[in-house]
N, C-alpha and C positions, 0 to 999 in steps of 0.2 A: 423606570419610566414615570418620575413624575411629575408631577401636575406642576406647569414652569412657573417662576416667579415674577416673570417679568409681564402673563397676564395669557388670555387666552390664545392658539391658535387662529388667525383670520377665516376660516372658514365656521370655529365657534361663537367670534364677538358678533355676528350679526343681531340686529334688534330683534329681541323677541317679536314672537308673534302675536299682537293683542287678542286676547281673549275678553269678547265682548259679551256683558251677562243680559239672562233671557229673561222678559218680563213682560206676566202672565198668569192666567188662573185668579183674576180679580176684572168684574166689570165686565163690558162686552170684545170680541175682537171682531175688528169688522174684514178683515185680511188685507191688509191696506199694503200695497205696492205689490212685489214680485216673487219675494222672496219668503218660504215658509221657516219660520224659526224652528228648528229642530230639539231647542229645549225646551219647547212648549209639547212637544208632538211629536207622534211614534208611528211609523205605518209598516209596520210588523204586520199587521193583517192584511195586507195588499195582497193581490192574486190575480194576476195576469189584469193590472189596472192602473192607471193612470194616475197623479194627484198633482194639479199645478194650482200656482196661485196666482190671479190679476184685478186686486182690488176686490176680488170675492175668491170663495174654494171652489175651483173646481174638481171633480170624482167622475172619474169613467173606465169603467167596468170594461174590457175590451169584448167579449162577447167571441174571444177567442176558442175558446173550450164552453161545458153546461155549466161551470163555475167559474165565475169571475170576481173579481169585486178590487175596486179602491174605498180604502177604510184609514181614518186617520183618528188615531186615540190619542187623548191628553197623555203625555209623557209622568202628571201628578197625578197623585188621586186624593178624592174629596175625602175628609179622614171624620165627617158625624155629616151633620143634616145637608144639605143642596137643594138648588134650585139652577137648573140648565134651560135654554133655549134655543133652538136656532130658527131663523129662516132657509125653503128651500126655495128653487125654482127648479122645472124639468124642461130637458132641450128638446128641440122637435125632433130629436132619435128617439123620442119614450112614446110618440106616436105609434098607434098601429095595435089591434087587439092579439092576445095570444091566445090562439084560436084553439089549442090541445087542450084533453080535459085531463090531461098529468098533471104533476104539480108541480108545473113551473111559475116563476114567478121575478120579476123585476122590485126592488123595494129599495128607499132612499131612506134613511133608519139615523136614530137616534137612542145610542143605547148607552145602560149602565152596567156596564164589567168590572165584578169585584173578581170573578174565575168562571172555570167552564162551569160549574154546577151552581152559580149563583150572578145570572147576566139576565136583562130583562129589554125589551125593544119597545118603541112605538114610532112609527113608518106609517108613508105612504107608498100603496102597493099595485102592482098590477100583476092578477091571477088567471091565469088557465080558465077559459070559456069568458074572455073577457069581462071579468071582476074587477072593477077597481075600488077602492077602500083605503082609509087609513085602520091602519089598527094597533091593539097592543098584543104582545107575548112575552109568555115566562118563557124561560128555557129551565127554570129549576122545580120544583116538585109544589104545586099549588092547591088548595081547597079551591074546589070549584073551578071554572073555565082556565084552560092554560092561553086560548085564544078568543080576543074581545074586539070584533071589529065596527064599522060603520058607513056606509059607501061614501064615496066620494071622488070624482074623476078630475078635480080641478088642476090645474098644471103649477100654482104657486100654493105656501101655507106655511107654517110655522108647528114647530115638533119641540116639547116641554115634558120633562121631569122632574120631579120636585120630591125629595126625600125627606122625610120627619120622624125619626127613630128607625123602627123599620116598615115604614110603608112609606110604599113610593106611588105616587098618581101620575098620571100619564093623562096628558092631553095636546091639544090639538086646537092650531087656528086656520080655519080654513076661508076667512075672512069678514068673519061677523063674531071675534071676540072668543076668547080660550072654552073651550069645553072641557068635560071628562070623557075620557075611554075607560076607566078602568082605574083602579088600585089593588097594588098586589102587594104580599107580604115579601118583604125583600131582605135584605141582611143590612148590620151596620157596621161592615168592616169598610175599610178602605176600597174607594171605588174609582176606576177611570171611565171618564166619556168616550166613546166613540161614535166618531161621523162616517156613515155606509151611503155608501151606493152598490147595490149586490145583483149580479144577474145569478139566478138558482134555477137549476135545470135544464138548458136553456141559453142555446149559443149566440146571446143577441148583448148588443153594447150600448150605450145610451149616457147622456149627461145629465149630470146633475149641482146643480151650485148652490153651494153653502152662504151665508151669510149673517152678520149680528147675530155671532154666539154668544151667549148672556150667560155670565155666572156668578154665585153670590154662594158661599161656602166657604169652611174651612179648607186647604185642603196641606199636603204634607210637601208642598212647592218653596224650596229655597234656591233664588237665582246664586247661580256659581260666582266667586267676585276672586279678580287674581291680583294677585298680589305678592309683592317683591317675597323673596325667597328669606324665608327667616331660620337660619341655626338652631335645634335644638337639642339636646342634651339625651332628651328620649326619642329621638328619631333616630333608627340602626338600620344604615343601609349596607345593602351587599347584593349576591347574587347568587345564580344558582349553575355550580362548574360543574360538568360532569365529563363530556369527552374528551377533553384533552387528556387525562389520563390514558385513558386506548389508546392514543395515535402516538403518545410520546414513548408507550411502554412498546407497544406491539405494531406501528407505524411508522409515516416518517413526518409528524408535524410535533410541534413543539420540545424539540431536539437542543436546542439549543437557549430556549428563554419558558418563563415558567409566565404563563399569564395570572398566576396567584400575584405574583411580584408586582403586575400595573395594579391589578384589584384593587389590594391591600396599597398602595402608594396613591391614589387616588379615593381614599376612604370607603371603596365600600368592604367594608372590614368584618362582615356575616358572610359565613359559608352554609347556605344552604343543601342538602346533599339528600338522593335519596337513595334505597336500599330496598333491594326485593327481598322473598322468604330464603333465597339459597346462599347455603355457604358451600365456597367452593374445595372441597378436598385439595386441591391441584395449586388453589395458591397459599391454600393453609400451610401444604407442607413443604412450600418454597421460599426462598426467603426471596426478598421482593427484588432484589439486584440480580436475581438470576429470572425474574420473571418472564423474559423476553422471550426466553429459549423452548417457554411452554408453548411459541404459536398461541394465537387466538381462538377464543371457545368463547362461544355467545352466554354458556352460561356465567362470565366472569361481569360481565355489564351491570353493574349496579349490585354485585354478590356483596356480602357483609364484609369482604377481605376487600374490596372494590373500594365498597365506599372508605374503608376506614383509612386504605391508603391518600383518600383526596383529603379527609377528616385530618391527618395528622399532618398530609401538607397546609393546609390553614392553619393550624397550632403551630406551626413552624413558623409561620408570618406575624404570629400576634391575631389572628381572626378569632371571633368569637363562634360557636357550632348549632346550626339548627339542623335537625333529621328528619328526614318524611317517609318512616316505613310504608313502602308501597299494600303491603296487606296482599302482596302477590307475588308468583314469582316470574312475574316479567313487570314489565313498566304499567303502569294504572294508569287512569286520566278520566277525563267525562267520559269518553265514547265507549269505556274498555277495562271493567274492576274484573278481573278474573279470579278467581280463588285459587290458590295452589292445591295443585293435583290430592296432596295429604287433605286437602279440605273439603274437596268437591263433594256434593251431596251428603254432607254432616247437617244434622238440626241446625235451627238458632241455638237453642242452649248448648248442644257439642262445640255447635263453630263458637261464639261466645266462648267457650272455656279452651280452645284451641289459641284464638286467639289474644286470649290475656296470657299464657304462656309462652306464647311465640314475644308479648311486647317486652316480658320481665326479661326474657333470654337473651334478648338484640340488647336493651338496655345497662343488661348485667356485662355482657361481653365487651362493650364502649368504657365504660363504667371503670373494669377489669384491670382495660389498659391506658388506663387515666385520661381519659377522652371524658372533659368534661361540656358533655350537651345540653345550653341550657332549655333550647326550646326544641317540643318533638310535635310536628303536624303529623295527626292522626290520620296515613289515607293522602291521597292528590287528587282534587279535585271530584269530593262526595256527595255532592249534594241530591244524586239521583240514584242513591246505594252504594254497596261495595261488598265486595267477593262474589259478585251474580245473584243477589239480593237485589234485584231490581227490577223492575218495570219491564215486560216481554223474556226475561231471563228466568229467575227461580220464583218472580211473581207475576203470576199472570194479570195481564190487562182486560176488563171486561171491555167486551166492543162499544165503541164510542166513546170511551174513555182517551181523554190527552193529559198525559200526563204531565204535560209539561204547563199545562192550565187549569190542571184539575188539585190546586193543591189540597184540599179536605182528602182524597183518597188518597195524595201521596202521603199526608200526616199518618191518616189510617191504615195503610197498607205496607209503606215502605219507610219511614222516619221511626216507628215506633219500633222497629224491628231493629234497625241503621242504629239506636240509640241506643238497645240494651249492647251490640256489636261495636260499638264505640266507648261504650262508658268501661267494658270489660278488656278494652284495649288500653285504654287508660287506666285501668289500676295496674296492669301489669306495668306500665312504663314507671308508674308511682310506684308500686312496691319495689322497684330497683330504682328508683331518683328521684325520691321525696320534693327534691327543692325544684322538677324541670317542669316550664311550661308547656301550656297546652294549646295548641291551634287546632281548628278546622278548617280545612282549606277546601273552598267550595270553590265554582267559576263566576257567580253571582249572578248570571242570565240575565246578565245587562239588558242584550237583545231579543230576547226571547219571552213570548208571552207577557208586554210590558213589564219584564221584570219582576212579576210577583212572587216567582219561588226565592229569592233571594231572601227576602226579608222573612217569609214564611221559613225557610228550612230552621231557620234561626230563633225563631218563635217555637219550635218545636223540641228543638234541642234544650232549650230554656227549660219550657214547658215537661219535658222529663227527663230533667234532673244531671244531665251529660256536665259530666265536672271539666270544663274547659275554662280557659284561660282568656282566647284571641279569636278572633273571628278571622282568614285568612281569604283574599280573595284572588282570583287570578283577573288581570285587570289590563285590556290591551286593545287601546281606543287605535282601530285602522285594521284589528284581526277579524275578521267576521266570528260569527253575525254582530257584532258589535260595530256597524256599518261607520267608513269613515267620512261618508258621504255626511252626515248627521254632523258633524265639525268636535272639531276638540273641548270648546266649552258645552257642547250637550255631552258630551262621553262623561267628563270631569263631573256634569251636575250631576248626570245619573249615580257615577259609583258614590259621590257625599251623599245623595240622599238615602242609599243601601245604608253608609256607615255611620252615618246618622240615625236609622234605625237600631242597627245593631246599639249603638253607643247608650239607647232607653232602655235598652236589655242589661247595662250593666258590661262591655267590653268594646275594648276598643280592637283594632282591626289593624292587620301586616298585609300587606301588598305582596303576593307572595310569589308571582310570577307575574311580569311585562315585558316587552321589549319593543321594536320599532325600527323599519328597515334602514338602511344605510346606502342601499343599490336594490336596482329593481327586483320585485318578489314577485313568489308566487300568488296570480292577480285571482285564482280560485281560493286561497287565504287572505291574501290581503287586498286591503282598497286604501290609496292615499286619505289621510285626513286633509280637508283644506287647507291649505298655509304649510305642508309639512311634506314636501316634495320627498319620494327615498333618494336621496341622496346625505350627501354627510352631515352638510349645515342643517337640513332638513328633519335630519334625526338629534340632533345635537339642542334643534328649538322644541324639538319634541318633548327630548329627555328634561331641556329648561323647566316647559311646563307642568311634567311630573309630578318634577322635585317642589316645583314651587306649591302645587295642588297639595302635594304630603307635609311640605312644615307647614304650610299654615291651616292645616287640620290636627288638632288636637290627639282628635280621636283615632289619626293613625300614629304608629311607634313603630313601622316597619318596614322597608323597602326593600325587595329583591328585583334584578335583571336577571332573565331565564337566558340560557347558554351564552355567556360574556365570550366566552372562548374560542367561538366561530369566527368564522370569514368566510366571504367567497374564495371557494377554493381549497373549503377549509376540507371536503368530504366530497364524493360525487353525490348527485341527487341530495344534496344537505338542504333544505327548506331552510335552515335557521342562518345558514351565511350570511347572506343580504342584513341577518338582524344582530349581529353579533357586533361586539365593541373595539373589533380591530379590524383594519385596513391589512396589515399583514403581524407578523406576529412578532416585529420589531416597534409597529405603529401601533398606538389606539387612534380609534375616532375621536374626534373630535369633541362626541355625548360623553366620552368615560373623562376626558378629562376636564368639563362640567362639574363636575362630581368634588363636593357640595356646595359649589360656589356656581349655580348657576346665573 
C-alpha cells in the first residue's frame, strides 16, 4: 500500500487549512471585534462562567454554585520585569449589598500567576456586611500583611501591577490618577496574567468588563508561523503498533495484510513499542506459529515475548526500534503508574535498585537476540511520578495543595524522588546499551494549569542530573483537556513554546504519541479542532499540519502516531477506531498516505 505516484487521494489534495499566527503580549489590547484569540489566552480557570468578547471582555461568573468565576490568563508569561494594566467596569448585576457576615465575597481581579504558592491579586471587591474596597493579596508566605485594602464602592477603575526584580506594586485607579495598595515580595520566574471576575461563597453572578489591557515586558511569546512542509534528514517518523498483534494472533482482524507493510511504505519507518514487567512462561515456551492454540491470557499484552514479537516484525520491514518500558506490569499512562506487585511498598533506594535491574534485564534480553533498540523512553507519560510515587498515592498531598499548580512541592516532593527512580533506570538500560538513547516522555499539560508543569518537570530533571537524551511529549491538539475549541494554531504555539523551553535546557524533543479522528469520537475525549472536521479529509489537513509544525522545528527529531492499526470496527468499545490510519485494513486513510509529503 503505497504512497501512489501519480499524486494524492482527492479527499487528501484539499487546501490546507490556514493557520493564522497570534499576535500579542506587546502594547495595549483593547478586544476589538468578536472573537477571543486563543493564542493569546487560556481560560483553564473558568468555573461555571462565562467569557465573550464585543469590542471589550466580557467575565461572568454564573452564581450557579458558592463558586464561580470566568478567568482568562495570558496563554505567555512575562519571563523578568512587567508592567500590566487593565480597565474595569461592573454591570448593574454587582448591585445590591451582601448582607452575611461569612466570607463571601464578589471581586473582579487582576492577578500574577507564576504557581499556586507564588500568585498575587489586586481587585475590586465587594465583602460580607456590605464592604466594598479595592485591595491587594498574597496568596504566598509574606512579612507582614498578607491583606492590604482601601474602600471604595465606585462601579468603574483601572487595576495595575508592575514587577521590578522581585517586587511587585500593586495599584489602583479609581479616577483621580494611580495609587499604591501595597508591594509585596514576589518571585522572578516566569509569570502569567490573569483577568477574574470570581463569585466566593456565595451563589450570585454578576458582569464584569475588561478593557485597554496594557503591557510592556519581556515575555516567552512566540507567534506560531506555518509553513510549507520541509524534508529533513533528522526528522524520524513512525508510530506506535501495538494491537494488531492480539487480533491477528488470537483474533480475527489483520489476517490477511500486515499494517507494518502500509507503515513502513508510507515512511513512517519507527516502531515505537511498549513493554510491561511480565514475561510470559506460556509464550516463552512456545514457538510463536503455534501461539494461537494457547487462547488469550491478558497477561501476554505488552509481556516482553509480546512486544519483541512486534519488535522483530519492524526489523523484518527495515523499521528502526524505540522501547517504552512501561515500569509496570500493566499499561502506565498519566492517570495510572502502578508498580508491579514484586515492587509494591519497596523504599526509594530498594525500588531504585529493583528497578535498574529490571532496565539492564529487558535491555540484555532485546540485546540477546539482536534487536537493536536505539532509542528507550523511560516510563509513558511521567511527569506526575511513577510506580505510585505520586501525588495522593505513596506521597501524600498536604490539604490545599494542587498539585498540578504547585510546582515548587512537586520539585520537592515528587521530581526529586522520580529522578534518583529514573536515573537508576537508565543505567541499567546503559549498562546493557551503551550507544541507546534516552527520552522522557511526559504529556506536557498543555491544558492544565497554563501549562507550567511542563517546562518545570524539565528544569528539574536537568537540574538533577537525569542522564537523558530527548524530551518526549505526548501532543494531541482536539484530545482534552487540550481543548479543540482553542484552534490548531494556539495547540501548535503552545507545544513550540514547551519545546522551545526544553531546547535552553540543551534537548531537543520526539512527538511521542498523537493522533486525530478520522469518523466521529468519543465527544467526552474529544472536541473537533476548527477547520479539522473528524472525518477523513479533515484528519488528513490535520495530519498536514503536524507534519509541517515538526520539519520546520528544528528542535523536534521525532514523530510517532499512537495506534495506526485501528479502525472502526477495529474492537468493540475501541475509543482509538475513529483515530486510527485505516478505513479498513486493505485502505489507509488518506493522513497516512500524507506521510512525508504533506
Amino acid at each position: 500500500m503505497p504512497r501512489p505516484d501519480a499524486g494524492l487521494p482527492d479527499a487528501a489534495s484539499a487546501d490546507a487549512v490556514p493557520i493564522a499566527a497570534s499576535q500579542c503580549a506587546s502594547g495595549t489590547e483593547d478586544f476589538a471585534g468578536t472573537t477571543i484569540d486563543w493564542g493569546c489566552w487560556d481560560d483553564t480557570f473558568t468555573h461555571a462562567g462565562t467569557i465573550t468578547q464585543a469590542d471589550a471582555l466580557f467575565l461572568k461568573p454564573s452564581g450557579a454554585t458558592t463558586f464561580t468565576t470566568a478567568e482568562l490568563a495570558t496563554s505567555y508569561a512575562f519571563t523578568g520585569d512587567f508592567d500590566v494594566s487593565v480597565s474595569y467596569a461592573l454591570g448593574s448585576d454587582w448591585a445590591g449589598a451582601i448582607s452575611s457576615t461569612d466570607n463571601e465575597h464578589l471581586d473582579v481581579a487582576l492577578e500574577a500567576f507564576a504557581d499556586s504558592t507564588d500568585h498575587i491579586v489586586v481587585a475590586r471587591s465587594k465583602a460580607s456586611g456590605g464592604v466594598e474596597q479595592v485591595f491587594g493579596y498574597s496568596f504566598g508566605p509574606q512579612p507582614g500583611s498578607q491583606f492590604v485594602a482601601q474602600p471604595y464602592a465606585g462601579t468603574t477603575g483601572k487595576l495595575r501591577l508592575t514587577r521590578i526584580g522581585t517586587a511587585l506594586k500593586l495599584r489602583v485607579d479609581t479616577g483621580s490618577g494611580w495609587t499604591d495598595v501595597t508591594t509585596y515580595n514576589f518571585t522572578d520566574e516566569p509569570t502569567h496574567i490573569i483577568l477574574g471576575a470570581e463569585s466566593v461563597g456565595i451563589a450570585r453572578g454578576f458582569t464584569a468588563t475588561f478593557d485597554d489591557f496594557t503591557v510592556s515586558g519581556a515575555t516567552d511569546f512566540v507567534p506560531y508561523a506555518d509553513k510549507p512542509y520541509q524534508p529533513r534528514a533528522d526528522l524520524n517518523l513512525g508510530s506506535v503498533p501495538t494491537d494488531y498483534l492480539a487480533t491477528r494472533v488470537w483474533g480475527d482482524k489483520w489476517k490477511t495484510t500486515d499494517p507494518l507493510d502500509a507503515l513502513a511504505e508510507n515512511d513512517l519507518n519507527w516502531a515505537r513499542v511498549g513493554v510491561t514487567t511480565l514475561s510470559s512462561s506460556l509464550l516463552a515456551s512456545t514457538p510463536r506459529d503455534q501461539w494461537p492454540s494457547l487462547g488469550w491470557h491478558d497477561e501476554f499484552w505488552s509481556s516482553r515475548e509480546f512486544a519483541e514479537a512486534i519488535l522483530d516484525d519492524a526489523v523484518a520491514r527495515g523499521m528502526h526500534l524505540e522501547l517504552f518500558p512501561f515500569l509496570s506490569s500493566t499499561a502506565a499512562h498519566a492517570g495510572t503508574q502502578n508498580a508491579p506487585p514484586e515492587w509494591a511498598g519497596l523504599s526509594v533506594d530498594d525500588t531504585a535498585t529493583a528497578i535498574e535491574d529490571y532496565t539492564f534485564a529487558v535491555a540484555t534480553y532485546y540485546a540477546n537476540r539482536g534487536l537493536d533498540i536505539e532509542i528507550y523512553d523511560i516510563g509513558n507519560e511521567i511527569d506526575t511520578g511513577i510506580v505510585n510515587f505520586r501525588p495522593g498515592e505513596r506521597i501524600a498531598i498536604p490539604p490545599g495543595t494542587d498539585e498540578n499548580c504547585d510546582v515548587h512541592w512537586m520539585r520537592d516532593n515528587v521530581w526529586t524522588i522520580e529522578a534518583k527512580l529514573l536515573s537508576a533506570a537508565i543505567a541499567g538500560v546503559r549498562r546493557a546499551n551503551p550507544a541507546a538513547k534516552i527520552v522522557l516522555h511526559t504529556t506536557g499539560h498543555f491544558g492544565i494549569c497554563l501549562g507550567i508543569e511542563g517546562p518545570a518537570f524539565f528544569d528539574a530533571m536537568v537540574d538533577l542530573n537525569v542522564d537523558f537524551d530527548f524530551a518526549g511529549l505526548s501532543f494531541y491538539p482536539g484530545l482534552l483537556p487540550l481543548r479543540g475549541g482553542w484552534g490548531m494554531g494556539p495547540a501548535l504555539q503552545r507545544a513550540q513554546a514547551l519545546i522551545d523551553h526544553v531546547a535552553k535546557l540543551g534537548k531537543k524533543t520526539i512527538v511521542c504519541e498523537t493522533a486525530y479522528p478520522h469518523a466521529p469520537a468519543d465527544p467526552t475525549l474529544w472536541s473537533e479542532v476548527p477547520g479539522y472536521p473528524f472525518t477523513p479529509s479533515g484528519q488528513a489537513a490535520w495530519m498536514s499540519a503536524m507534519l509541517r509544525f515538526a520539519s520546520n522545528d528544528s528542535n523536534i527529531v521525532g514523530f510517532r502516531y499512537f495506534y495506526p492499526e485501528h479502525y472502526v470496527g477495529f474492537a468493540a468499545d475501541d475509543t482509538s477506531g475513529p483515530t486510527g490510519l485505516f478505513e479498513t485494513e486493505s485502505e489507509p486513510e488518506p493522513a497516512m498516505l500524507l506521510v512525508p509529503n504533506p
